[in-house]
N, C-alpha and C positions, 0 to 999 in steps of 0.2 A: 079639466084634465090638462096637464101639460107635458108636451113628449118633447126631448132632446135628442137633437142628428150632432153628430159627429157631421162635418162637409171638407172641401178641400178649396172653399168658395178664400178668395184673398183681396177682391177688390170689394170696395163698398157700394161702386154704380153695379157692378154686377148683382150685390144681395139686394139694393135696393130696387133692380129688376126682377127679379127673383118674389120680393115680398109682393110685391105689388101683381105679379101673374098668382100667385100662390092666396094671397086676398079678392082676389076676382075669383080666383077656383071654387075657394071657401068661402064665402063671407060668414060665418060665422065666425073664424079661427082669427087670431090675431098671430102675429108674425115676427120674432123680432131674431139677428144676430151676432153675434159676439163675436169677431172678427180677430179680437186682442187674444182670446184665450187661444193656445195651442192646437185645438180640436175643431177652433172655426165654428163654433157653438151655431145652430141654428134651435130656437126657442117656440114653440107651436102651443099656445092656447087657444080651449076649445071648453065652451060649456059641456058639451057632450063628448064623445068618444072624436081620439082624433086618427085618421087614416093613415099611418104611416107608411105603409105600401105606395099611396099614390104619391105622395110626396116626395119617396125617393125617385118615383118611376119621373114625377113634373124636374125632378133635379138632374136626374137621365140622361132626359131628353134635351135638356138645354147646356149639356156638357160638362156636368158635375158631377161627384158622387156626394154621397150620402148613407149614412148610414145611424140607426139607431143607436146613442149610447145610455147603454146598459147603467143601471145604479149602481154604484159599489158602498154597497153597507156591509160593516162587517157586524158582523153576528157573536154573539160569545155564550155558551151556556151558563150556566151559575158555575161550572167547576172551572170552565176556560175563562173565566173574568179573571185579566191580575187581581192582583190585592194591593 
């Protein structure tokens, strides 16, 4: 499973702080950032389900937010498909 945060995270020692408490939290999860896109991507794999509650609560408390971004799929019926 892989979950996407929105953050407001802008340095790279900071997410690399960041990964490294959030891979000791989990060891399961792998962790990575996208820093370049607009959203400040934070990227969370997990074989299993992944926690996103504590995740924001670990980005909280270290002075950042966080928040889950939602997918945006659009959807179309057979009659709302252009043509």
């Amino acid at each position: 499973m892989v979950e996407v945060f929105k953050t407001n995270i802008e340095d790279f020692d900071d997410a690399g702080r960041l990964i490294e408490k959030l891979e000791r939290t989990f060891s399961n999860y792998s962790v990575n950032f996208d820093l370049e896109d607009r959203d400040r991507i934070l990227r969370v794999k997990c074989e299993t389900e992944v926690d996103p509650k504590h995740i924001i609560d670990i980005l909280n408390e270290s002075g950042f937010h966080a928040e889950v971004l939602e997918d945006e799929v659009d959807v179309f019926s057979r009659h709302e498909c252009p043509k």
